[in-house]
N, C-alpha and C positions, 0 to 999 in steps of 0.2 A: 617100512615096517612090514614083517612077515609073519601072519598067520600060519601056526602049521600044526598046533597040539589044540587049542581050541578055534572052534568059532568065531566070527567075527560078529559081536552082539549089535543089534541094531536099533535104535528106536528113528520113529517119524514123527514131525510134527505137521498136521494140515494133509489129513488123511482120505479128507472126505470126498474129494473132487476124483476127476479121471485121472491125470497124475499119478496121487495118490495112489489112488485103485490099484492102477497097474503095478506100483512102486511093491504095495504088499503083496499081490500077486507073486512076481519078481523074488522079492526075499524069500517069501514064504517057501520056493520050490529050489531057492539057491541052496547047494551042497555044502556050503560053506561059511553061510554066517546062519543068524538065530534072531530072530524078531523079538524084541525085550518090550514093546510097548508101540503105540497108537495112537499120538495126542489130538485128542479136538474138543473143543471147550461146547461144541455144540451137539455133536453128538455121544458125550460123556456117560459110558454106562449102556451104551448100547451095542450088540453084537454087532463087528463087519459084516459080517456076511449078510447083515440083514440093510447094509447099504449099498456093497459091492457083493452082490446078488452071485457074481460068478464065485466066489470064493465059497459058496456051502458044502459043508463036507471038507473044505480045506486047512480053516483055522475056528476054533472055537473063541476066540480074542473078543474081547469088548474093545471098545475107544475108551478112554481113560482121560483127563482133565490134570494130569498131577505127569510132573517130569520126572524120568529114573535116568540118574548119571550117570548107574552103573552101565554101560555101553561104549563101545569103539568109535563107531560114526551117527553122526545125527546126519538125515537126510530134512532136509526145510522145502514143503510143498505148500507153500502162502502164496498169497496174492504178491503183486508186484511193491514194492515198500512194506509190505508185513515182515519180510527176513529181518530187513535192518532194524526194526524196531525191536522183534522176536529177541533179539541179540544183545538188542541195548537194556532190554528188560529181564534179562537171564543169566543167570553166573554161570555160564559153561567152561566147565573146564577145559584150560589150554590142551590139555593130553588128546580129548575128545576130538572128530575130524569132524567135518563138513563137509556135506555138500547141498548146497543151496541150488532149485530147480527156479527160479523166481531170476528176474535180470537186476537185482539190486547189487552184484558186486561183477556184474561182467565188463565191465566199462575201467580205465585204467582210474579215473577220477573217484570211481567207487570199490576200488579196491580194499581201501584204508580205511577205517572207521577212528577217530581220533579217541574217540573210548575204549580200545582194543589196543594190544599190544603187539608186535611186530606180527605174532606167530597167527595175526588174524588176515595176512595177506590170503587175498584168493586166487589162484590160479583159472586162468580159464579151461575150461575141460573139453575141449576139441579133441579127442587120442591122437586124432588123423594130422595133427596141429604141433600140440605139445605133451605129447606122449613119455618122456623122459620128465618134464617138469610137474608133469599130475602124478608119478609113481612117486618122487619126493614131496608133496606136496601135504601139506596140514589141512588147507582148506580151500577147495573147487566152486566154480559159478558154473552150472552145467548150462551150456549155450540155448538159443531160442531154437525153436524149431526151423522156422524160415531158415534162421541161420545157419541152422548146421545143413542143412539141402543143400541151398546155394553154395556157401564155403567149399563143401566137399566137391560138387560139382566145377569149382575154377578152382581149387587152389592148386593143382598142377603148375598153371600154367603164369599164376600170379609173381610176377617179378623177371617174368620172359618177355622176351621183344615180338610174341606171335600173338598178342592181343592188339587190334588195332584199331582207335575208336571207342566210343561209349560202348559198356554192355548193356543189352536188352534181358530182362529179365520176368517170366512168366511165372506166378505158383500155385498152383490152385488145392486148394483144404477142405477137409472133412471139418463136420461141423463139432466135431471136440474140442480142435483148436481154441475154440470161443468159450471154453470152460463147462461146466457141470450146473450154475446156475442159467433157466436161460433166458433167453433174449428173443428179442424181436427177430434178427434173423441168424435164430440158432432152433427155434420152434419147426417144428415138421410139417407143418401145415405148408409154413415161409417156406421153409429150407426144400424139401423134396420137391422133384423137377424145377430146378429153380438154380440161378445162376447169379453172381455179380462180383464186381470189383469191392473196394475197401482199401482207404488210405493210401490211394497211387502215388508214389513215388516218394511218399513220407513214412511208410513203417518204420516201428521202432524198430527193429532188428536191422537195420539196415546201417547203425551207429554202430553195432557192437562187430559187424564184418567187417566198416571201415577199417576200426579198430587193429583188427587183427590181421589185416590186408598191408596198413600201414606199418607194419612191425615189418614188414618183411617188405616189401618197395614204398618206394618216395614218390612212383609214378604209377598211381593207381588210380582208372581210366571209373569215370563216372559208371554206375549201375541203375536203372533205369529198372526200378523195380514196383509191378505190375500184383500184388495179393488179388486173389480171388477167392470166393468161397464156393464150394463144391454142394451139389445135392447128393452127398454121401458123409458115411461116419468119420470113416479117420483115412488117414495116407495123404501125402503130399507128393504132387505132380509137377515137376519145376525144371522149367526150360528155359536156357542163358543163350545167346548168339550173340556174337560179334564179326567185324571182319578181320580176317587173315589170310599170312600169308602162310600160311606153314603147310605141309602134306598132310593128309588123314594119317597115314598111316604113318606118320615121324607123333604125330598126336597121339597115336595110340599107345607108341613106346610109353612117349613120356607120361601118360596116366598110369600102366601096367607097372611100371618102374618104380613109381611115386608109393602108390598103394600095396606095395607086394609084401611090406609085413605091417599091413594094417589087415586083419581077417575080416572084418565088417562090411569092405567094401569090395565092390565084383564088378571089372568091366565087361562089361556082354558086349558081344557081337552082335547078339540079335535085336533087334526093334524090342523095347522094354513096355511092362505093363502095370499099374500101381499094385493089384491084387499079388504080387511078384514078393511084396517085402511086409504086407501087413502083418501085424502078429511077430516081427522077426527085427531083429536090431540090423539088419542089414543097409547099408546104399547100396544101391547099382544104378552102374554110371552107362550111359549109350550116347555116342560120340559121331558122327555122321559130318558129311559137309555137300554144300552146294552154290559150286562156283567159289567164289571167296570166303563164304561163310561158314564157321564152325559153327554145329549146332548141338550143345551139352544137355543130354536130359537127364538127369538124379531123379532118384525118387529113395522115400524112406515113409515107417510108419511114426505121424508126428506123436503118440504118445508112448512108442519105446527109442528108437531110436532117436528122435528127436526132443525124448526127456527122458523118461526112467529106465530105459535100458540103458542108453547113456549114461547114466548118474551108477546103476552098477556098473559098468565096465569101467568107468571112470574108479568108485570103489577097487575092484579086484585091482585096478595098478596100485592105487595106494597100495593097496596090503598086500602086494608081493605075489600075488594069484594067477594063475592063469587068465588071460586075459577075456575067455568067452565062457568063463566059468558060470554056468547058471543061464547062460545067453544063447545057447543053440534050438533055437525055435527055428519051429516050419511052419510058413505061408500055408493058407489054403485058398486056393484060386479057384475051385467050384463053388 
């Protein structure tokens, strides 16, 4: 489908979190679509900007409690099980796209909602992945954060004979990650100068790369994966090593190769730094070795790139758009 005489009209539902935020953000300054509404049944009747404080002066919108059909794509920023229910309790019409930020239809088992009729398959929205099947696509499951890090960081190399061995896998996160309501160690008090692990070697995200690892080889080498929480806001720091036998620089092709018409992602040369990609839908990848081992570091910021810049750039494929359309942010690193 190709927008090119109007707009691309937009509504959200599940506004209120960080997500969100940025999601409005995001439209609000996109050239190319038009914000039609704001659902949240909690803060109904209240101005945004009076909860995503950066948007003043940006959009005068209330949040609103009532759905408008009229709109292209519905973007779904719910908790994890709120999409599928959202869905099942909604008459959305098939014409209408999706895309859903939540991990309710990223998995192949939850593709399919038996209340829903074929046109409710979702694709998964990896660009870097399946970039040709999200611009056909009706309705998207935009990936986890973890996951899109990691993923971008091995999927070069995933179904090559140069991985050899379990991979080791490091991540460490800003305290957004943990959502907008908070918690014991999402609290500032906790969180600044303050470190630790979280659900070693069991994240959920860690199903949804199988997932999509397995699509593409039969011999996909265990991940050994290490979540950490950071005493900072947002960006993920995420380092993969395993052994190999391959050259640095036969590695470097095949990354430079892989990504050369994906524009999101950037192999440096130089030693990378998180402050490099916050604010910015980008990965950059830093690829190094010692002795046998390759060492992959990605990095991205987990609330655009790792959701709602994702979820537009996933957008502008459906709709025929340029693919960085509304997405060229710049870092700032002072």
């Amino acid at each position: 489908m190709s927008i090119t005489l109007n707009n691309i009209k937009v509504g959200i539902v599940g506004g209120s979190g960080y997500t969100g935020g940025e999601l409005i953000r995001l439209i609000t300054n996109h050239p190319k679509s038009e914000l039609i509404f704001v659902h949240s049944n909690i803060n109904s009747g209240i101005y945004i900007s009076d909860i995503h404080q950066d948007l003043i002066g940006e959009t005068e919108m209330k949040f609103q409690n009532k759905l408008n059909y009229d709109i292209d794509v519905l973007f779904l920023c719910l908790g994890h099980g709120k999409s599928n229910e959202f869905l099942n309790n909604n008459n959305i019409k098939q014409e209408i796209k999706v895309i859903d930020l939540s991990q309710d239809y990223r998995l192949e088992n939850s593709f399919f909602n038996e209340n829903f009729d074929e046109k409710k398959y979702f694709v998964y929205g990896l660009p870097e992945l399946k970039k040709e099947e999200i611009k056909n696509a009706q309705n998207i499951a935009n990936p986890g954060c973890f996951a899109t890090v990691i993923q971008l960081g091995l999927l070069p190399l995933i179904g090559t004979d140069y991985i050899d061995g379990e991979i080791h896998t490091n991540a460490i996160t800003g305290s957004t990650g943990s959502g907008v309501i908070p918690s014991d160690t999402s609290h500032f008090s906790w969180r600044n100068n303050n470190i630790s692990w979280y659900k070693p070697f069991t994240h959920q995200h860690l199903e949804e790369i199988y997932y999509s690892f397995n699509n593409l080889s039969k011999n996909i080498k265990e991940i050994n994966f290490l979540p950490i929480r950071g005493g900072f806001t947002r960006g993920i720091f995420c380092t993969s090593y395993f052994d190999s036998k391959i050259d640095l620089n036969k590695a470097k092709d095949i990354y430079t190769n892989f990504y050369k018409k994906h524009p999101f992602v950037i192999i440096s040369e130089k030693e990378i730094h998180l402050k490099q990609v916050i604010n910015t839908n980008k990965c950059i990848i830093h690829i190094t070795m010692n002795k046998n081992k390759l060492l992959i570091t990605s990095i991205i910021d987990n609330l655009i790139k790792g959701a709602s810049g994702q979820a537009i750039q996933n957008m502008n494929l459906m709709f025929g758009i340029e693919e960085q359309t509304g997405l060229k942010l710049k870092s700032s690193i002072y």
